[in-house]
C-alpha positions in Angstrom: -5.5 11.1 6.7 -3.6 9.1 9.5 -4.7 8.3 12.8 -3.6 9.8 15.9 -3.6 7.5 18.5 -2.4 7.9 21.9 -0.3 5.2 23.6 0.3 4.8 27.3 1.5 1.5 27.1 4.9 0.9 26.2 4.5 -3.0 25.9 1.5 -2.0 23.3 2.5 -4.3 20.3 1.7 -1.5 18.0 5.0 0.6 18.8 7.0 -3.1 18.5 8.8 -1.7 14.9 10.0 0.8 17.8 11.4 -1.4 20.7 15.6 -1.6 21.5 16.6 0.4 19.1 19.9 1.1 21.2 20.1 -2.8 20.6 22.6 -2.7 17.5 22.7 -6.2 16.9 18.6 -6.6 17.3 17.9 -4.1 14.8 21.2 -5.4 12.3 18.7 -8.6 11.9 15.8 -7.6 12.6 15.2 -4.7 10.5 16.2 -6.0 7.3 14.4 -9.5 7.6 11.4 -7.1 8.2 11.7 -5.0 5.3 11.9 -1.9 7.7 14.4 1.1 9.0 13.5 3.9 11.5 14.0 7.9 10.2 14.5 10.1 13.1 13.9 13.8 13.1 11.6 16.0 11.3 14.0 16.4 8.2 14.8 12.7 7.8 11.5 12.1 8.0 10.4 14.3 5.3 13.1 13.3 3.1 12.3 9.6 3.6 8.9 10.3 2.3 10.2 12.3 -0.3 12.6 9.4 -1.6 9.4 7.9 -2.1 9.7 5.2 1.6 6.7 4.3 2.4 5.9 5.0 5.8 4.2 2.3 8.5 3.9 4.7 11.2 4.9 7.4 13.3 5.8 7.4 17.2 5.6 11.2 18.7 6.0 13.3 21.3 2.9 15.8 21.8 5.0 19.3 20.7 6.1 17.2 17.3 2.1 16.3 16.2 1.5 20.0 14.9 5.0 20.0 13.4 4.3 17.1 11.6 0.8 17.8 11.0 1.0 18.5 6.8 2.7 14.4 7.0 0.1 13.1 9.1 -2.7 14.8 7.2 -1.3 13.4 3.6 -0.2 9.6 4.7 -2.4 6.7 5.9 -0.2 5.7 8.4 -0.9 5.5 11.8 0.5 8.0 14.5 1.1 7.5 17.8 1.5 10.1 20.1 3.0 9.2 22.9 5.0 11.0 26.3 8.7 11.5 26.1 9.1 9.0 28.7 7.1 6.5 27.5 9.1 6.7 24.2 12.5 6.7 25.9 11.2 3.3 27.6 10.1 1.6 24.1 13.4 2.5 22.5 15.8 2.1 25.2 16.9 6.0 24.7 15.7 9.9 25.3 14.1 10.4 21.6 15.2 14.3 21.8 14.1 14.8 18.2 10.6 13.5 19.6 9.8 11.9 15.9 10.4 8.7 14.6 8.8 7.0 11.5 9.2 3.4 10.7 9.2 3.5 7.4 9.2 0.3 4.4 12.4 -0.5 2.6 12.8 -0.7 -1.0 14.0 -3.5 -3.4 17.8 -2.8 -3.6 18.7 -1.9 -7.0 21.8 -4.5 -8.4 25.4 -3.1 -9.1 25.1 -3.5 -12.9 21.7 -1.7 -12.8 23.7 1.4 -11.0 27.1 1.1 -12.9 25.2 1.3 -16.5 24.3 4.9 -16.4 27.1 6.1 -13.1 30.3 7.8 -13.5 31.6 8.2 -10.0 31.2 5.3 -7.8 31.6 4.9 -4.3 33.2 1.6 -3.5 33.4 0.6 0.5 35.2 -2.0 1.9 34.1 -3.4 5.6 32.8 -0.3 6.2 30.9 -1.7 9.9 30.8 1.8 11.8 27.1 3.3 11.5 28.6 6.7 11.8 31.1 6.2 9.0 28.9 4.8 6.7 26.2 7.8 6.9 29.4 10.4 6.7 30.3 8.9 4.0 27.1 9.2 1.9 26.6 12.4 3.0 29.6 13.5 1.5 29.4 11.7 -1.3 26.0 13.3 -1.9 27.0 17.0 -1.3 30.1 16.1 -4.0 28.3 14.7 -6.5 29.2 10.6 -6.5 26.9 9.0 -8.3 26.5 5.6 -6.8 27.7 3.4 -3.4 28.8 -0.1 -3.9 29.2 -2.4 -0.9 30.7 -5.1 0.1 29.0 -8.0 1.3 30.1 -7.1 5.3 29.7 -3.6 5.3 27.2 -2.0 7.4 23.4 -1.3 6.7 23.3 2.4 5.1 19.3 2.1 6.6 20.3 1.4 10.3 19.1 4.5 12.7 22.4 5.7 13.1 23.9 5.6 9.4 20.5 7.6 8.5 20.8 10.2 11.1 24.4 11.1 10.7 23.7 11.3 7.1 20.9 13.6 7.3 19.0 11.6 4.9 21.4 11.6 2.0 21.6 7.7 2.4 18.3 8.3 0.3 19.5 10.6 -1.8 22.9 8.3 -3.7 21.2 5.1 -5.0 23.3 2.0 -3.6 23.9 -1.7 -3.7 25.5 -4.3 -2.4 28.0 -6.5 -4.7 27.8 -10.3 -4.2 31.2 -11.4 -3.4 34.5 -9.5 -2.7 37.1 -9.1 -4.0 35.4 -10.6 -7.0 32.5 -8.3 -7.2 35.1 -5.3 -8.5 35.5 -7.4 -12.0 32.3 -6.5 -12.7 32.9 -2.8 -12.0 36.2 -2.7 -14.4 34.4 -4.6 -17.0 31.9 -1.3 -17.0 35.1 0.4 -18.2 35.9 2.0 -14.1 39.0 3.2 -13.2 39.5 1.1 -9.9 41.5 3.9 -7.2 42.4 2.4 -4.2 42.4 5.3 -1.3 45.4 4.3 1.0 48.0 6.4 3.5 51.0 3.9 1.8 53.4 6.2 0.3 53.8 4.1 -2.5 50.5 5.5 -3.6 50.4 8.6 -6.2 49.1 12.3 -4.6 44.9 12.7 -6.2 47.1 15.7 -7.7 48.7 13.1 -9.7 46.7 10.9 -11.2 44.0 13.8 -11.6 41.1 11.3 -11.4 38.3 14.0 -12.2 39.9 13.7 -16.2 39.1 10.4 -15.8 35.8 9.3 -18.3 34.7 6.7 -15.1 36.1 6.3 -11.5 35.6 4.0 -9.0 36.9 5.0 -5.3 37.2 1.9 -3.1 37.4 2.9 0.6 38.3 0.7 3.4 37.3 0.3 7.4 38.8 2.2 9.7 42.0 1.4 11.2 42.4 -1.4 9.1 42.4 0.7 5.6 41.7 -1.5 2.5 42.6 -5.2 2.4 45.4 -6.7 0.5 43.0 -8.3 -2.0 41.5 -5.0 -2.6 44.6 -3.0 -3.1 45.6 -5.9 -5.3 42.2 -5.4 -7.1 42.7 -1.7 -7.8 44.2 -0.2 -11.1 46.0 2.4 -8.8 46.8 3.6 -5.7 45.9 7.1 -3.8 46.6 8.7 -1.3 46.0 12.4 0.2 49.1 14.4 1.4 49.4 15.2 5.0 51.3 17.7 6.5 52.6 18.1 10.1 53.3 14.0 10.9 49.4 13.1 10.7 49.6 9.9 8.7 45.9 9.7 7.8 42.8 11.0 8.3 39.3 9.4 9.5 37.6 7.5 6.8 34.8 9.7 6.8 37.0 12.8 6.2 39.1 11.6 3.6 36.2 10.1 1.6 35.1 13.7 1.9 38.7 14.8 0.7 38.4 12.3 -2.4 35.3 13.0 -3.6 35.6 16.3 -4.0 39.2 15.2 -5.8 37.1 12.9 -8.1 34.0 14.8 -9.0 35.4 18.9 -9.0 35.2 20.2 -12.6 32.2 17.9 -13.3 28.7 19.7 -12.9 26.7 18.6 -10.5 22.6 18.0 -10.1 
């Protein structure tokens, strides 16, 4: 059973896994190099644990201790219960969700290790926005992807934001990140993937055409938004794709046409 343990200082270096976290590029280093990401919200939370995270602690608000009573009595992690205001000075914000959990990262798993068993793959290209990156695996867990590879600049999938906007499903679509780019896709044709290049050109076939849920192995790359996929990238890919827009819009936001794609690439598949 964990320890609840009220805090009334909020320079107490117990609740340090919880200070700045409004500070983007703080927590971009720091977490990481400290093996740790913060899950906020009862859900996220639980679904943390349930990926198997371990959790270091928990920072809440009084109403969220009976709430959260069933994790606190099962983990040995500490619990600090804290005022709303005290919280919103350790993090830098109002924690409205009044939960947090610092929880311990896992080894990542390598691209070969994922690509080995996957069929639909995920492939992100400078992906930097927090609140892209956690659409994105949402989506591509509700469609049934299989896997997320990275390139080496994309953002962290365990940063606050990513796992809040994804409601957790950042824990549910194993990932990794490849070592170089654009030289990190050989290794994903060489597994026998399709490489499909998602691009607004209108050189690029309709998903209608190339029909990529036939296909025995895909691999959707996905670039940044704004700047779409580099030209290595689209040099890199086997084909081109593109979703049809109507009315003059020329593309959609990354997060919605990954959303668009997927289902394009996995429907007529079952899914877990």
């Amino acid at each position: 059973m964990a320890d609840l343990i009220t805090v009334e200082d909020p320079a107490d270096p117990r609740l340090r896994d919880y200070t700045g976290l409004t500070d983007v590029e703080l927590r971009r280093k720091r977490e990481p190099a400290e093996g740790l990401f913060i899950a906020e919200g009862e859900k996220v939370i639980r679904r943390a644990k349930d990926a198997g995270y371990e959790m270091r602690s928990m920072l809440l608000s009084a109403k969220w201790v009976d709430v959260m009573r069933d994790v606190i009595d099962e983990l040995p992690a500490p619990v600090y219960a804290v005022s709303p205001d005290l919280a919103e000075r350790v993090t830098g914000y109002h924690v409205h969700r009044g939960a947090l959990a610092s929880m311990q990262r896992k080894p990542l798993p390598t691209p070969d290790d994922l690509l080995r068993t996957a069929r639909r793959v995920v492939v992100m290209e400078s992906v930097n926005d927090h609140t892209n990156i956690g659409a994105i695996f949402r989506s591509a867990a509700a469609l049934g992807m299989d896997a997320v590879l990275l390139s080496p600049d994309c953002a962290d999938p365990l940063y606050r934001r990513s796992v809040k906007v994804s409601m957790g499903a950042v824990f549910a679509v194993p990932y990794a990140r490849l070592d170089s780019w654009p030289k990190g896709l050989d290794s994903v044709r060489e597994a026998g993937f399709g490489l499909l290049a998602l691009t607004p050109d209108e050189k690029a076939k309709t998903l209608d055409e190339v029909a990529p849920h036939r296909m025995e192995r895909v691999a959707l790359m996905l670039g940044a938004e704004g700047d779409g996929l580099s030209t290595q990238a689209l040099v890199a890919a086997d084909d081109w794709v593109r979703i049809p827009m109507a009315h003059g819009v020329d593309s959609l936001n990354v997060g919605a046409a990954a959303a668009v794609a997927f289902y394009a690439v996995a429907t007529g598949r079952p899914t877990p």
